[in-house]
C-alpha positions in Angstrom: -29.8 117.6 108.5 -31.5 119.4 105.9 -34.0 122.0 108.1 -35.4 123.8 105.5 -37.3 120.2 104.5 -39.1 120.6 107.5 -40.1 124.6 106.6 -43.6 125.0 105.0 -44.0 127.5 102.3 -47.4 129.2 102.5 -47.9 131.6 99.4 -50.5 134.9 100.2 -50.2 134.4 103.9 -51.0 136.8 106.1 -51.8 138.6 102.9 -50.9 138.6 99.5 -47.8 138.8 98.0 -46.2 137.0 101.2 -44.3 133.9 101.3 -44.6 132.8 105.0 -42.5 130.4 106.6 -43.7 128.0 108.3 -41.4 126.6 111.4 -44.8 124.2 112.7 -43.2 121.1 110.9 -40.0 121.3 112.7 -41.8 121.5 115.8 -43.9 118.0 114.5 -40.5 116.6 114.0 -39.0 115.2 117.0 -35.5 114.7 115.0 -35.6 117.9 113.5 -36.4 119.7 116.2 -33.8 118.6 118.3 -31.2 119.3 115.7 -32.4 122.7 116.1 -32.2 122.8 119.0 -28.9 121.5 119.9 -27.1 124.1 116.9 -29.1 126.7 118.6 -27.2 125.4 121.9 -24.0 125.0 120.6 -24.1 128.3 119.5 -25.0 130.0 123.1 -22.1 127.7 124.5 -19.8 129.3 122.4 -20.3 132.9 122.2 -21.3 132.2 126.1 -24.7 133.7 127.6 -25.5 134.4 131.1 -29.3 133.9 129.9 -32.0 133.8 126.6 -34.5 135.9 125.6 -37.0 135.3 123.0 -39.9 137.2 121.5 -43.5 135.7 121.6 -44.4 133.2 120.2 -42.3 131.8 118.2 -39.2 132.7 119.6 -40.6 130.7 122.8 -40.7 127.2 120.7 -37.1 127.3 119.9 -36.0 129.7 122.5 -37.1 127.8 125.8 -35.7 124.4 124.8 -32.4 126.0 124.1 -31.9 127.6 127.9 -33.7 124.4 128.8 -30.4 122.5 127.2 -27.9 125.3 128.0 -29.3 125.1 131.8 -29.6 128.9 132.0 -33.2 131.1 132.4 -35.5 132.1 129.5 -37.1 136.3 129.6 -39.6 136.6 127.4 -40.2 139.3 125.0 -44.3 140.0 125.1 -46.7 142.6 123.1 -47.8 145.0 126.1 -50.6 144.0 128.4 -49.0 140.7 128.5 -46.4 140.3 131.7 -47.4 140.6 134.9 -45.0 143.0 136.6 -43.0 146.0 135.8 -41.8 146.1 132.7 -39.2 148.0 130.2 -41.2 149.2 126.4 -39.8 150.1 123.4 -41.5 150.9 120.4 -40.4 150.0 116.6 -41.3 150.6 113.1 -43.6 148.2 110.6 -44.2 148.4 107.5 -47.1 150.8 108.1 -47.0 151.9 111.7 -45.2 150.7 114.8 -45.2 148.0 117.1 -44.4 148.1 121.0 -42.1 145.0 122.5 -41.9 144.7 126.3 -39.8 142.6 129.1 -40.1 142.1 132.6 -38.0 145.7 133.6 -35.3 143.1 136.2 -35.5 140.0 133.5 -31.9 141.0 132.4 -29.1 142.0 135.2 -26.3 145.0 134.6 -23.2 142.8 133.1 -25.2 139.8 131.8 -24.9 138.4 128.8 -27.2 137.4 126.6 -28.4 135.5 123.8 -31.8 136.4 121.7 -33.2 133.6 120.0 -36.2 133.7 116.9 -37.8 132.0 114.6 -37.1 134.4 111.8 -35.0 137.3 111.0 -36.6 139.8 108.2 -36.0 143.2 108.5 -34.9 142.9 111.6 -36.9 145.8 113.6 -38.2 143.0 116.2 -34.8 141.9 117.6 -33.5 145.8 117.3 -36.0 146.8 120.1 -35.3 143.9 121.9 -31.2 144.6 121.7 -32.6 148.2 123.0 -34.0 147.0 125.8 -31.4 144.9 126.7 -29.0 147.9 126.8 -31.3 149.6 128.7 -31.0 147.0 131.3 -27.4 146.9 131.7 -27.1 143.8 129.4 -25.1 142.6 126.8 -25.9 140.8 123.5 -23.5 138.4 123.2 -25.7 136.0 119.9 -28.0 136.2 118.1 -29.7 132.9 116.3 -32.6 132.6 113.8 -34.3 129.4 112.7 -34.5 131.4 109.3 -33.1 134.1 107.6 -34.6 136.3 105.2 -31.5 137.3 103.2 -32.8 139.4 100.4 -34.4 141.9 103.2 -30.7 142.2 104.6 -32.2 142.6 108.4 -28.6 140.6 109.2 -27.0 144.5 108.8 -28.4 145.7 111.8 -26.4 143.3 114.4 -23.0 144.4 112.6 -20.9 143.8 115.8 -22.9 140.8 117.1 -22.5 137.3 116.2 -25.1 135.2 114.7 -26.4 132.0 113.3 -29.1 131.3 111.2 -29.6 127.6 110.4 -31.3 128.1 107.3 -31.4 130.9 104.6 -34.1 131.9 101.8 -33.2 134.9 99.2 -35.7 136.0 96.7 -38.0 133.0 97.0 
């Protein structure tokens, strides 16, 4: 199956200059969104995860049908303010500024393994805190698998080391 038929391009959105991608019409897609799905699964079978984490929000769409299928339990990754209990922070570089990323500070065991799953990989700083808190846990990142991949911002270079999947690819576009 062809996924990125199902990927939206939005030009000048959230400002201009950006080409957003779109990952709603997957989601719309019943067929397509199982296909995701199940290479996003057969790609935590094989590299083997003791559990998933995904960043809000749309790491959540493709992240907790994936454990869902893979029968093991989802963290989630949430802006602060946003979990309930404890939790482990870690801060990261935008554009112009930082962000802060936190998980619940027990969602991830010493020795697990685990699999981070997204929507999109750009430059990458998003899925570097949450490999850093991981760590800090006592984790391991075993995978990591993007609907998308942003190839001409090279985020891919910061998981040298870890193996990934991205089911689609746009460069320069």
């Amino acid at each position: 199956m062809d996924i990125k038929q199902y990927i939206a391009s939005i030009p000048g959105f959230p400002k201009e200059g950006i080409m957003f991608r779109d990952v709603t019409p997957i989601l719309e897609n019943p067929e397509c969104f199982a296909y995701a799905t199940k290479q996003i699964s057969d790609f935590v079978k094989e590299v083997g995860a003791d559990v998933i984490v995904g960043p809000e929000s749309r790491g959540f769409w493709f992240g907790i049908p994936v454990a869902m299928e893979c029968k093991l339990p989802f963290a989630p990754v949430r802006k602060p303010g946003k979990l309930p209990r404890k939790t482990i922070s870690e801060s990261y570089a935008l554009e112009y500024g930082t962000d802060t990323l936190q998980m619940h500070y027990d969602a991830i065991k010493p020795g697990q393994k685990v699999v981070i799953v997204d929507d999109l990989l750009a430059t990458g700083g998003t899925v570097e805190a949450i490999v850093k808190m991981i760590t800090k846990m006592g984790g391991t990142v075993t995978g990591i698998a993007f609907v998308i991949e942003l190839d001409d911002l090279k985020g891919i270079e910061k998981f040298k080391g870890i193996k990934t999947l991205s089911l689609t690819h746009y460069e320069g576009e």
